[in-house]
ROMARLO-545603 format. One line per field, with one value per residue: residue number from 1; residue in one letter; chain; z, y, x of N, C-alpha, C in turn. Coordinates in nm, 2 decimals. Example, Ala and Ser with C-alpha at 12.3 -4.5 7.8 and 13.67 -1.06 7.14 Angstrom:
REM residues 2
num = (1:2) $
residuo = (a:s) $
cadena = (A:A) $
n.up = (0.78:0.71) $
n.north = (-0.57:-0.22) $
n.east = (1.32:1.28) $
ca.up = (0.78:0.71) $
ca.north = (-0.45:-0.11) $
ca.east = (1.23:1.37) $
c.up = (0.78:0.79) $
c.north = (-0.33:0.00) $
c.east = (1.32:1.29) $
***
This chain:
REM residues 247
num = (1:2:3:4:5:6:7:8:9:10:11:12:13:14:15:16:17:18:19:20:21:22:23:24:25:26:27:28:29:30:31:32:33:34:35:36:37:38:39:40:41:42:43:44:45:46:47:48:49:50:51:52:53:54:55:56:57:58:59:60:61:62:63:64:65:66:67:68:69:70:71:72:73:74:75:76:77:78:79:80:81:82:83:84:85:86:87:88:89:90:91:92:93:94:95:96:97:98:99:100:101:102:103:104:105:106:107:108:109:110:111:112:113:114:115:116:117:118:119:120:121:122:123:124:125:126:127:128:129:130:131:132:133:134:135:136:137:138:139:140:141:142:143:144:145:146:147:148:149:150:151:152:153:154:155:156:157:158:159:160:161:162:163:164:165:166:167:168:169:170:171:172:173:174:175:176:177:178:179:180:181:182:183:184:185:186:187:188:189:190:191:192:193:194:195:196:197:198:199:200:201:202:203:204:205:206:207:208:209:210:211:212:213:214:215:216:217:218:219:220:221:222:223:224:225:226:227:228:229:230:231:232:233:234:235:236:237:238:239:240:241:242:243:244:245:246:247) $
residuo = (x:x:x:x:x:x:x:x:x:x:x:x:x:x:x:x:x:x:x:x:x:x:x:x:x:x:x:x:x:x:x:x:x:x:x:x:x:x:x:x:x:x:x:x:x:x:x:x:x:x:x:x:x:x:x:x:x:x:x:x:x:x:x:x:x:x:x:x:x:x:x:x:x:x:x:x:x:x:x:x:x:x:x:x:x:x:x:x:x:x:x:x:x:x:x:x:x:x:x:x:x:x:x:x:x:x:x:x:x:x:x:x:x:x:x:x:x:x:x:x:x:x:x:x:x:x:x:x:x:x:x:x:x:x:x:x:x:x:x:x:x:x:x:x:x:x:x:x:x:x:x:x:x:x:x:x:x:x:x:x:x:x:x:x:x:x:x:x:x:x:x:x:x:x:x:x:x:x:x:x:x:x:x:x:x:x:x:x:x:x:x:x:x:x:x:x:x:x:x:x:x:x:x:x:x:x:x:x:x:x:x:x:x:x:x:x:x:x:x:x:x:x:x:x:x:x:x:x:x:x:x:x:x:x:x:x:x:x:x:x:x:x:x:x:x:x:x) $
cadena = (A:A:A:A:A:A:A:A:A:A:A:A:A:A:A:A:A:A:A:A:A:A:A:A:A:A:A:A:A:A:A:A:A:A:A:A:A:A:A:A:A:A:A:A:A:A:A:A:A:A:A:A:A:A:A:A:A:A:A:A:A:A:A:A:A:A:A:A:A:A:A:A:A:A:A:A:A:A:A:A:A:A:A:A:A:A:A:A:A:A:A:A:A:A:A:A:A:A:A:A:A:A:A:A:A:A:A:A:A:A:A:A:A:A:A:A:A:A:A:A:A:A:A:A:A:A:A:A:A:A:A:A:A:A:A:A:A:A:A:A:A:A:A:A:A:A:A:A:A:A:A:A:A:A:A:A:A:A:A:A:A:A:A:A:A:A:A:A:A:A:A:A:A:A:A:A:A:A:A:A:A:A:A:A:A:A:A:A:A:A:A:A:A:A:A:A:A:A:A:A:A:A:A:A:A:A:A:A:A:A:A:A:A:A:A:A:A:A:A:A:A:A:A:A:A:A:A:A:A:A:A:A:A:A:A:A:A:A:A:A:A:A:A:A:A:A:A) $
n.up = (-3.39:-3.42:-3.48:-3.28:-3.07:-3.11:-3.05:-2.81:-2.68:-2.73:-2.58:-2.32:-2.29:-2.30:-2.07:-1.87:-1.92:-1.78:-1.55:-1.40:-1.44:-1.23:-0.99:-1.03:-0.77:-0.80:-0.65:-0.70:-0.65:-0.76:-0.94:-1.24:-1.52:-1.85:-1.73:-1.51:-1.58:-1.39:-1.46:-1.62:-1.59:-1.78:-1.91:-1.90:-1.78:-1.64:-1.90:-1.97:-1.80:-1.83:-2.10:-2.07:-1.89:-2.04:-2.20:-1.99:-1.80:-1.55:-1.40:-1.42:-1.19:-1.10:-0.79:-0.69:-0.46:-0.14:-0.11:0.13:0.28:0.02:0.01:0.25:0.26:0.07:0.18:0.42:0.28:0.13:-0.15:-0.46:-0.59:-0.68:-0.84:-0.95:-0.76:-0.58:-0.54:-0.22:-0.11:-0.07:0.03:-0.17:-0.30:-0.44:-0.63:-0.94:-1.28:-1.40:-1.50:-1.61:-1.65:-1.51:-1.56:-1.40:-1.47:-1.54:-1.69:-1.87:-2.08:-2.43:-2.36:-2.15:-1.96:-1.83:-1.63:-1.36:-1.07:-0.89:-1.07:-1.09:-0.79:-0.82:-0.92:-1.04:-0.99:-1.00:-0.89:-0.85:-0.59:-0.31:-0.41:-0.31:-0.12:-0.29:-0.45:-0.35:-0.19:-0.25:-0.43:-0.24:-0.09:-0.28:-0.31:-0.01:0.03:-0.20:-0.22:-0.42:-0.50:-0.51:-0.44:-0.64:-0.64:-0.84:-1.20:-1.45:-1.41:-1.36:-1.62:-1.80:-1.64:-1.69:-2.00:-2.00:-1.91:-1.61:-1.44:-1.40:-1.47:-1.39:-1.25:-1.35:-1.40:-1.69:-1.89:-1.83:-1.82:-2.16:-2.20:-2.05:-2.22:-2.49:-2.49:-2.42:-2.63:-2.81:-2.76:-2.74:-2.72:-2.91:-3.06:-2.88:-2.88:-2.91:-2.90:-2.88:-2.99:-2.84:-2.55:-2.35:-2.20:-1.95:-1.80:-1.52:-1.28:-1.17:-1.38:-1.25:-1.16:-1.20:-1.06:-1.08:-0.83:-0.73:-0.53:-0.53:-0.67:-0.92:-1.04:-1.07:-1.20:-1.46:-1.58:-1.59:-1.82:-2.01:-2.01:-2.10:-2.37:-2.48:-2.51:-2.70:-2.92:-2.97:-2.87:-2.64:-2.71:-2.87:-2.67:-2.54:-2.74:-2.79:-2.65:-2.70:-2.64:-2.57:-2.51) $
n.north = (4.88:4.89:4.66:4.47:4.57:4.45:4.16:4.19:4.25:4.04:3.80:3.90:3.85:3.58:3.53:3.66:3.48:3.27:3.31:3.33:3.14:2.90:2.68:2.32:2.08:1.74:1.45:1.12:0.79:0.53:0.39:0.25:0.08:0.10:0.35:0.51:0.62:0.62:0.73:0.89:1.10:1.07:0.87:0.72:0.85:1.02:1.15:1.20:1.42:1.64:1.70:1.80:2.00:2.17:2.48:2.64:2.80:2.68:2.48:2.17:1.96:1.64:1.42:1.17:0.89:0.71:0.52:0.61:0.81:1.03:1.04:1.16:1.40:1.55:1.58:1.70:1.94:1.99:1.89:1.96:1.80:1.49:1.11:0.82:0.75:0.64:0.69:0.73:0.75:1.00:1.35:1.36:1.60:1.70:1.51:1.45:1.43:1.08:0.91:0.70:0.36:0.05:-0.29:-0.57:-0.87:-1.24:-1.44:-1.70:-1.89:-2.06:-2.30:-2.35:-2.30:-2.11:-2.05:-2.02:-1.89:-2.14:-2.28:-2.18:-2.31:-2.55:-2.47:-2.31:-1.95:-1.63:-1.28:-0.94:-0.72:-0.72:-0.76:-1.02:-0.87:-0.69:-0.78:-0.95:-1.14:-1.37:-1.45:-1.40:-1.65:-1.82:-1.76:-1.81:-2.05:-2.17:-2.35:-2.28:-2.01:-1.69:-1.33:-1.09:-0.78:-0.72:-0.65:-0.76:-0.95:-1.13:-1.15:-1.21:-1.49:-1.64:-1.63:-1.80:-2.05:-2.09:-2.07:-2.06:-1.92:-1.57:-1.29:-1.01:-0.63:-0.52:-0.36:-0.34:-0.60:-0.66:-0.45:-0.51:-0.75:-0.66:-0.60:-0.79:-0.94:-0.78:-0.78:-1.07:-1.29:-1.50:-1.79:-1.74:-1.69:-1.52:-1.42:-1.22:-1.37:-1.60:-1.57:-1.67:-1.48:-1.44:-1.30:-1.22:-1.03:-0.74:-0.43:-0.13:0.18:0.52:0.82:1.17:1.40:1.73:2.05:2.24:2.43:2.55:2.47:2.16:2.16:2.27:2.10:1.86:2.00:2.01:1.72:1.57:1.76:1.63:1.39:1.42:1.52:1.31:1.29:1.21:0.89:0.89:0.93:0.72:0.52:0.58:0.44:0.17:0.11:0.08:0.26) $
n.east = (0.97:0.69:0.63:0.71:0.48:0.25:0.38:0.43:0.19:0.09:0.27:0.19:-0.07:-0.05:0.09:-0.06:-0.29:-0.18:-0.06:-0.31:-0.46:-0.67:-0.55:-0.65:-0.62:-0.59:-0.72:-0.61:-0.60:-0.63:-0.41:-0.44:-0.29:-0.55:-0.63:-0.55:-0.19:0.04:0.33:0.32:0.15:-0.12:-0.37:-0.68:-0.89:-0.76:-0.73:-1.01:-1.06:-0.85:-0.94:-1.16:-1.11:-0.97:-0.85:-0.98:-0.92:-0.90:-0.67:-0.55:-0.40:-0.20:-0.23:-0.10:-0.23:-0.30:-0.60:-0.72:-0.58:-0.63:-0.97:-0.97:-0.82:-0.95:-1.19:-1.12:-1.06:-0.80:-0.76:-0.90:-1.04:-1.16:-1.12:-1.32:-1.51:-1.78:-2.18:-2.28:-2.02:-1.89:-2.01:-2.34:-2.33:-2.12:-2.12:-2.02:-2.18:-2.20:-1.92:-1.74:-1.75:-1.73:-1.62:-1.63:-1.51:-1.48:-1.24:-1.10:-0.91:-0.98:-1.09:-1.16:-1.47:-1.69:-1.96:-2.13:-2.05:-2.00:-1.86:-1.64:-1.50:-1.32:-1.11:-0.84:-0.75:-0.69:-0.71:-0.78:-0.70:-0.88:-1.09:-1.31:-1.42:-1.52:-1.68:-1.89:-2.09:-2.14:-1.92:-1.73:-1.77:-1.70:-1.45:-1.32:-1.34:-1.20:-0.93:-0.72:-0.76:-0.62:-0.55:-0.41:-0.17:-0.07:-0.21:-0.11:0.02:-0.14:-0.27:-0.01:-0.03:-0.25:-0.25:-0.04:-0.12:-0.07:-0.26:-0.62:-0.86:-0.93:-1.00:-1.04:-1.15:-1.26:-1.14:-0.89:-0.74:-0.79:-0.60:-0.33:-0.29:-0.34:-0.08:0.11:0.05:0.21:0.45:0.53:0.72:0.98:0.87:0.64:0.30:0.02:-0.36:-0.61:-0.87:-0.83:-0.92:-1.20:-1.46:-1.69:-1.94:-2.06:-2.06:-2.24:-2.25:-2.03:-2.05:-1.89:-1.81:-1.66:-1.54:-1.56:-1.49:-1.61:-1.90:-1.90:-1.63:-1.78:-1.99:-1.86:-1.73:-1.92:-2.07:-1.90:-1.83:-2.06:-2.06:-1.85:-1.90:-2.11:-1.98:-1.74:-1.54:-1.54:-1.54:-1.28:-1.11:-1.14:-1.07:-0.78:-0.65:-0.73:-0.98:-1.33:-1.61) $
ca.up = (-3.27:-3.42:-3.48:-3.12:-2.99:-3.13:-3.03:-2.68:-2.63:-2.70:-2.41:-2.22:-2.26:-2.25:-1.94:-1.78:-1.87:-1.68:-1.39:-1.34:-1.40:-1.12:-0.96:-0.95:-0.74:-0.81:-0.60:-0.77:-0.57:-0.87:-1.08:-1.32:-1.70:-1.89:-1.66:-1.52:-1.57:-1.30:-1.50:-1.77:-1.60:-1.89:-1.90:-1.99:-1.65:-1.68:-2.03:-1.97:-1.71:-1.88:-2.21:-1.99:-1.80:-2.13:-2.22:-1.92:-1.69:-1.44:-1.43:-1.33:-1.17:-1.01:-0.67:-0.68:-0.31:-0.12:-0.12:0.28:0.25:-0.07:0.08:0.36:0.20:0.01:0.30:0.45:0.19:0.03:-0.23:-0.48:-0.70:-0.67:-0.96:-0.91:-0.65:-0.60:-0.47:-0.07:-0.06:-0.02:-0.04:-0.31:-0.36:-0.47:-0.74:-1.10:-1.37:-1.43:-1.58:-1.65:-1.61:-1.50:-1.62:-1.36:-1.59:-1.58:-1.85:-1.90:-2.21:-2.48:-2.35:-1.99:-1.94:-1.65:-1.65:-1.24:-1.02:-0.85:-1.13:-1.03:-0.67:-0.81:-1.05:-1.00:-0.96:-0.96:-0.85:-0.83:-0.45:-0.23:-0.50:-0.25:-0.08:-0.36:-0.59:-0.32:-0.10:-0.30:-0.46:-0.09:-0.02:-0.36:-0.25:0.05:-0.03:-0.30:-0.21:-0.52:-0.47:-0.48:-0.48:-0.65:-0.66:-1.04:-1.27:-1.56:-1.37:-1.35:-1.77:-1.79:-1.56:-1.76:-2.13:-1.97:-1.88:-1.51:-1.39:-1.50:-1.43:-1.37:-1.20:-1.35:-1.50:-1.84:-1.97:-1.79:-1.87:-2.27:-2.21:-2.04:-2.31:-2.60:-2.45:-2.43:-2.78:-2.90:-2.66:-2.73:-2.77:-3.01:-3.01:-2.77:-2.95:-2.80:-2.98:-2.82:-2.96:-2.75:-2.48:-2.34:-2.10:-1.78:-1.73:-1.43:-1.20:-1.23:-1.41:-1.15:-1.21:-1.09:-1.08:-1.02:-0.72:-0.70:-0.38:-0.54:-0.75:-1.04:-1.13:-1.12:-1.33:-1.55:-1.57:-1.65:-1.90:-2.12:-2.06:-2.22:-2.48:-2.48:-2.56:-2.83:-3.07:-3.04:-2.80:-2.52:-2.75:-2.89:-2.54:-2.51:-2.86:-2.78:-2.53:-2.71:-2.55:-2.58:-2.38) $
ca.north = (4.89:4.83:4.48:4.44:4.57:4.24:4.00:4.19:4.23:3.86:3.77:3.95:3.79:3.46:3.50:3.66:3.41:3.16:3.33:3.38:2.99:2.83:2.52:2.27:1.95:1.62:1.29:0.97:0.69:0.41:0.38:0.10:0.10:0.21:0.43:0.64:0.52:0.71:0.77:0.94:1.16:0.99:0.73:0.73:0.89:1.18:1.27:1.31:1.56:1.72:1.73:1.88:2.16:2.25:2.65:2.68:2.90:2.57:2.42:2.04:1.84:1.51:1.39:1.03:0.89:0.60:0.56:0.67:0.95:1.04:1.11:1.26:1.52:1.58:1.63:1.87:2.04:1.97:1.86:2.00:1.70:1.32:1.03:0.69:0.80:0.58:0.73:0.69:0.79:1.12:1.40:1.37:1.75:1.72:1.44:1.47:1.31:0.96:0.94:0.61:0.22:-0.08:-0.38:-0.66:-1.00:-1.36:-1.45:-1.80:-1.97:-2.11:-2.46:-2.32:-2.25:-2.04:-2.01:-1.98:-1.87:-2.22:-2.33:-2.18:-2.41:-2.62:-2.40:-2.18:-1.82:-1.50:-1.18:-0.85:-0.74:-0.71:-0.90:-1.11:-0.78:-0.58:-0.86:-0.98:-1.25:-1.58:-1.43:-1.45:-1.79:-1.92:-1.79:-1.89:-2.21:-2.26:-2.36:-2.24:-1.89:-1.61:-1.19:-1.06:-0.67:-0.65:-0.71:-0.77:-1.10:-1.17:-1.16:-1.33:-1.60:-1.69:-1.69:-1.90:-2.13:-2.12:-2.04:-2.19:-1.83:-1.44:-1.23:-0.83:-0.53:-0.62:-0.30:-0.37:-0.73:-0.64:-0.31:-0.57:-0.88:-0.63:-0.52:-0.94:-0.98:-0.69:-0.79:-1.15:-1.34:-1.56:-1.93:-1.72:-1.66:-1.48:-1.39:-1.22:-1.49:-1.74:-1.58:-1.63:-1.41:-1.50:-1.17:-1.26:-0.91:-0.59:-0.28:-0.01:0.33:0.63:0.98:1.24:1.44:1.84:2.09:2.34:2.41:2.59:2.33:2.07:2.23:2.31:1.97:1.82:2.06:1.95:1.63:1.62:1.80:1.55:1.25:1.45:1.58:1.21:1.29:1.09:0.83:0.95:0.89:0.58:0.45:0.60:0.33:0.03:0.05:0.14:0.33) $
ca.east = (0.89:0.51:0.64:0.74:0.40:0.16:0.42:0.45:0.06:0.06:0.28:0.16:-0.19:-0.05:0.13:-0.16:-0.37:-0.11:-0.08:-0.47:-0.53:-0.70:-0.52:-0.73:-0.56:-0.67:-0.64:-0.61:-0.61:-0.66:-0.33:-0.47:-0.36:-0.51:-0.79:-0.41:-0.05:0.12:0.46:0.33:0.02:-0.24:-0.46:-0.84:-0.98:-0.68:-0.72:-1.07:-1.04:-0.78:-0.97:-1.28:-1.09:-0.86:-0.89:-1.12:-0.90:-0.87:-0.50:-0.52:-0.24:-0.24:-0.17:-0.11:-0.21:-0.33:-0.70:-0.80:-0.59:-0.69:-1.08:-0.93:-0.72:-1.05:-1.32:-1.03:-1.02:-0.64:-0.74:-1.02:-1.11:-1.11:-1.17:-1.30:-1.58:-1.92:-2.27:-2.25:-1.87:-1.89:-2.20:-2.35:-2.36:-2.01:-2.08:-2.05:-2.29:-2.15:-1.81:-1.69:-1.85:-1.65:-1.68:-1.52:-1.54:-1.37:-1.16:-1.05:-0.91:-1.13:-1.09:-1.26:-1.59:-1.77:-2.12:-2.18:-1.92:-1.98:-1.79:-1.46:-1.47:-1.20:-1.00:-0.68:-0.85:-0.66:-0.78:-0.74:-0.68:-1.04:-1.21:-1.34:-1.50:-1.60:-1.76:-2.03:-2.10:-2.12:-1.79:-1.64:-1.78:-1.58:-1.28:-1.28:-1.32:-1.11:-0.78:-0.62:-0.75:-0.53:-0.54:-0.23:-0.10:-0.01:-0.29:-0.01:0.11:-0.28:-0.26:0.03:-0.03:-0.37:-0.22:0.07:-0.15:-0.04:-0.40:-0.74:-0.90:-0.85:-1.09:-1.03:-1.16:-1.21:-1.03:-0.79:-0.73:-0.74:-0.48:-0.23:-0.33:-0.26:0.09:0.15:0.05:0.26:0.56:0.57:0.88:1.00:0.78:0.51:0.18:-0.13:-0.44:-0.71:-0.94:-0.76:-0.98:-1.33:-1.50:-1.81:-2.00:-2.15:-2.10:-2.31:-2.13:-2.00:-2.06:-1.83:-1.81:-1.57:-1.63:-1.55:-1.58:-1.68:-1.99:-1.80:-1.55:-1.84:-2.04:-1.83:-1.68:-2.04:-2.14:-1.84:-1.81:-2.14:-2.00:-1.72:-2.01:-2.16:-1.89:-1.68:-1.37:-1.49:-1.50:-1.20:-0.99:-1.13:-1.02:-0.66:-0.60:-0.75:-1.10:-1.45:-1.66) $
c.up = (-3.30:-3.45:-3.35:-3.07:-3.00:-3.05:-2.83:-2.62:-2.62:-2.63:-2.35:-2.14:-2.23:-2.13:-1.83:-1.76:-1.78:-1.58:-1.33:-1.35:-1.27:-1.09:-0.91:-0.90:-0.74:-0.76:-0.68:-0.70:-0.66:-0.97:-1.11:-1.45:-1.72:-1.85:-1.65:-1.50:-1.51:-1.39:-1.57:-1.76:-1.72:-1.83:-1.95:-1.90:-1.67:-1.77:-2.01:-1.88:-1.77:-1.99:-2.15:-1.94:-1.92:-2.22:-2.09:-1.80:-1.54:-1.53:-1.36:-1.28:-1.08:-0.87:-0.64:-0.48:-0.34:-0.12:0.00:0.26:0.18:-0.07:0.17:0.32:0.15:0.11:0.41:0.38:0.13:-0.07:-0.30:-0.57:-0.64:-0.78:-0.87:-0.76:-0.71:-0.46:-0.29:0.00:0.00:-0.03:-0.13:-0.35:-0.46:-0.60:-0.81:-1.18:-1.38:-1.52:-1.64:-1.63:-1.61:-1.54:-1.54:-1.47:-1.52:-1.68:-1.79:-2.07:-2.29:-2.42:-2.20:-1.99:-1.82:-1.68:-1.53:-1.19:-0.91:-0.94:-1.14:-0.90:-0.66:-0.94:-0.98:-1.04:-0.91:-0.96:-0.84:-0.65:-0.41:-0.27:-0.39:-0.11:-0.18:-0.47:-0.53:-0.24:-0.15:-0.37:-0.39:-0.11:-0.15:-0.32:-0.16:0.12:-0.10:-0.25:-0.28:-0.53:-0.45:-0.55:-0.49:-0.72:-0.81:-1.13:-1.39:-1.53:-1.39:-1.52:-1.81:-1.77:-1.64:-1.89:-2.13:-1.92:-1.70:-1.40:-1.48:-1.55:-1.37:-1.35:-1.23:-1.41:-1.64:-1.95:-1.97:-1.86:-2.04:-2.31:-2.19:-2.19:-2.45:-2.57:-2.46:-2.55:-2.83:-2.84:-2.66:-2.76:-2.84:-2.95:-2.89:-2.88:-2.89:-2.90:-2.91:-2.81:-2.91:-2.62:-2.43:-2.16:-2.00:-1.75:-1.63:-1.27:-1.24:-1.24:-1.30:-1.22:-1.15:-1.12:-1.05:-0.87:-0.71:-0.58:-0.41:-0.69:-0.91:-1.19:-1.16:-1.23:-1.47:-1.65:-1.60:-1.76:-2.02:-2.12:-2.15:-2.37:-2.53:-2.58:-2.68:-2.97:-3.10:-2.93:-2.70:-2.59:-2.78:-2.82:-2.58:-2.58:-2.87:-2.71:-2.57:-2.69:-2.61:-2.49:-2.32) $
c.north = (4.85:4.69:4.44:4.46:4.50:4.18:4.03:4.21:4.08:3.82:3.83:3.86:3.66:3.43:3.53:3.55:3.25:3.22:3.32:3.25:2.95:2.70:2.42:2.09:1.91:1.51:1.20:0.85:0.55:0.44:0.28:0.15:0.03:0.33:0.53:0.53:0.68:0.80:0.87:1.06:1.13:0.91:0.78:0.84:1.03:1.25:1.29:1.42:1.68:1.78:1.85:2.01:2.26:2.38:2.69:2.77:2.77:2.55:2.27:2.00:1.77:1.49:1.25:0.99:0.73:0.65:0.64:0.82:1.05:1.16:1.15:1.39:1.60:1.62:1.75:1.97:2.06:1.95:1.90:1.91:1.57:1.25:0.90:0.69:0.73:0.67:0.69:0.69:0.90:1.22:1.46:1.47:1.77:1.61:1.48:1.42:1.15:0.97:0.84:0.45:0.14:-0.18:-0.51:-0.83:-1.11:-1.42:-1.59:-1.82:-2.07:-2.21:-2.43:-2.26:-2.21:-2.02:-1.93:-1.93:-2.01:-2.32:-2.31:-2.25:-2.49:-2.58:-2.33:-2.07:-1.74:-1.36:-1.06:-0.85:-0.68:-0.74:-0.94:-1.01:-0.69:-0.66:-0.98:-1.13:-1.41:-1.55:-1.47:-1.57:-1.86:-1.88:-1.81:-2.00:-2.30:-2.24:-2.25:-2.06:-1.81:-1.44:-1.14:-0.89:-0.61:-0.74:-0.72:-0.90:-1.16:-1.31:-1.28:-1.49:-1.70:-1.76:-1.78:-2.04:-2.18:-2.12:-2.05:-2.00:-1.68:-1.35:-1.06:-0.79:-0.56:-0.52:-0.28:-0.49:-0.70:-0.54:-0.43:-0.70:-0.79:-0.57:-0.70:-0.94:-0.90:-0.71:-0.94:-1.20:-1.45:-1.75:-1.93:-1.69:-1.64:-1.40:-1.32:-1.31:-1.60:-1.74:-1.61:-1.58:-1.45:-1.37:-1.15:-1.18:-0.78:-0.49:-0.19:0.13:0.43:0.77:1.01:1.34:1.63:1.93:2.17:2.37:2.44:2.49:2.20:2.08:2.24:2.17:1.93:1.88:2.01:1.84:1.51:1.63:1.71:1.42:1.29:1.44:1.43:1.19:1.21:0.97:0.81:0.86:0.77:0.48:0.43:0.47:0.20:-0.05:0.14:0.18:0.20) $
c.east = (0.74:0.54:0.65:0.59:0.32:0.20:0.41:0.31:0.02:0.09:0.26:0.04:-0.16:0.01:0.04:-0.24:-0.35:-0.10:-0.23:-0.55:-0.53:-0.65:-0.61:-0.65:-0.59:-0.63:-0.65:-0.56:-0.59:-0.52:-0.29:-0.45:-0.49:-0.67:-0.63:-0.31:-0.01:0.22:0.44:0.25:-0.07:-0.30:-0.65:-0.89:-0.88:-0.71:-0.86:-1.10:-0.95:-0.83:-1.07:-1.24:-1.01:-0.90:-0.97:-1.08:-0.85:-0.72:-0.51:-0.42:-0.32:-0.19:-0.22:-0.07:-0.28:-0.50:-0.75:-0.73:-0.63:-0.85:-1.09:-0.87:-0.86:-1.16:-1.27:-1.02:-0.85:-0.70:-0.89:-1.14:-1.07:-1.12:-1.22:-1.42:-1.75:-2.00:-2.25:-2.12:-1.80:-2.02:-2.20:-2.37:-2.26:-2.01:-2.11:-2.16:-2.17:-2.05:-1.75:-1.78:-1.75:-1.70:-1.61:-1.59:-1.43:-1.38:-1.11:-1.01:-0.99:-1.17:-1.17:-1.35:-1.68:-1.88:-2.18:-2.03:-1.93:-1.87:-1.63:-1.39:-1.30:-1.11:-0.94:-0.72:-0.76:-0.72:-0.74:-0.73:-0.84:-1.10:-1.34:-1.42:-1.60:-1.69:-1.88:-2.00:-2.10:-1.98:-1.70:-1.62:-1.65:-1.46:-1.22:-1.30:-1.25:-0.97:-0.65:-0.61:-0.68:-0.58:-0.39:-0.29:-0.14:-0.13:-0.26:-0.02:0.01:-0.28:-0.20:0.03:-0.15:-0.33:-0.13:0.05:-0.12:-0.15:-0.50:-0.83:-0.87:-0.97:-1.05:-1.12:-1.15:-1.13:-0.86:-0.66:-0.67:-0.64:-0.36:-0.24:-0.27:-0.13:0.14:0.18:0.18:0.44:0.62:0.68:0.89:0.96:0.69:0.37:0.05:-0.21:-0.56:-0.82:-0.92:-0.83:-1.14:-1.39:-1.64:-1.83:-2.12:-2.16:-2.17:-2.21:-2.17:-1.96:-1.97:-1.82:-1.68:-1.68:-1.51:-1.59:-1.62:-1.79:-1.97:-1.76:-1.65:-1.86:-2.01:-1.77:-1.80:-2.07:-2.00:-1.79:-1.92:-2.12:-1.94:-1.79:-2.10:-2.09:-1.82:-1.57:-1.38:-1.45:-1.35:-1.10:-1.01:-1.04:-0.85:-0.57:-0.65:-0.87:-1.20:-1.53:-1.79) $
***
């Protein structure tokens, strides 16, 4: 019996302290390797939320949606967290410190060289989807202009389609781009050969900054104060490195 009463004070506490965790629901709207891969709940943007809320009495889970609903669910109040959230989206009472930085880039093969984006006019140019909204006005005008222009879905086929030589050009995310490129390399088939130095990059958009976004002042809070933490000790780093990337 005094052996029993440890192990039974211990569950006790550990079950209290699962019942008395706070749910906090999270939209996600963005399921890009390697920021979240749906299947798996991970990705860079998950783990560090997860790393941030872990011991802290919060309980995350995800709720993979479309984007409109997404910040709908969220200004109703469904939902108590978002990711993937720029200044002027929602009020900014509810944003975080700055959580992540995008990097959109074009990638050509060595043999192709971008300097302007007038220089893609007469090249075969794929795209992520809204490109041609979210990457600015003389962005527009090249694409629609150029014939060859195209926004495709899957930013795998993008990859592909580049080292395959089936396109001159490839308009993503550049963590993107290198998450799919090292799944090629590591996937190729026999008389395929891809190298990352086979690529060269045109960094000719401004980095995009995002937050998370919380409703209540708490979970902000608390969520900033260790993700912080997170950039001190190594772990954000950490994530990032898990996946192939740098912060």
């Amino acid at each position: 019996m005094k052996l029993l009463t440890p192990l039974l004070l211990m569950l006790t506490s550990l079950l209290s302290g699962q019942l008395l965790a706070t749910p906090l629901k999270v939209g996600v709207s963005f399921a890009i390797p390697p920021y979240v891969i749906e299947g798996e709940n991970r990705g860079i943007e998950l783990d560090l939320l997860k790393e941030a809320f872990a011991g802290s009495g919060y309980e995350p889970s995800f709720e993979f949606l479309p984007l409109e609903r997404t910040f709908r669910l969220f200004e109703s109040g469904k939902l108590d967290a978002i990711i993937n959230v720029r200044p002027g989206m929602v009020d900014p009472h509810v944003l975080t410190q700055p959580v992540i930085t995008f990097h959109n880039r074009i990638f050509t093969l060595r043999s192709t060289h971008i300097s302007t984006l007038d220089d893609l006019h007469s090249k075969r140019v794929t795209a992520f989807q809204r490109a041609r909204i979210i990457l600015g006005g003389a962005f527009a005008t090249m694409a629609n202009q150029n014939p060859h222009y195209e926004e495709v879905a899957k930013q795998q086929v993008q990859v592909h389609q580049l080292m395959r030589g089936r396109v001159d050009a490839v308009v993503l995310e550049e963590r993107v781009f290198y998450y799919y490129l090292d799944q090629l390399i590591a996937t190729a088939q026999a008389g395929e050969h891809y190298e990352r130095n086979q690529v060269r990059q045109a960094d000719l958009f401004p980095p995009t900054v995002y937050h998370f976004a919380f409703r209540t002042a708490d979970a902000r809070n608390l969520f900033d104060k260790r993700l912080e933490a997170m950039r001190q000790d190594g772990r954000y780093h950490q994530i990032f490195a898990a996946y192939g990337a740098t912060p």
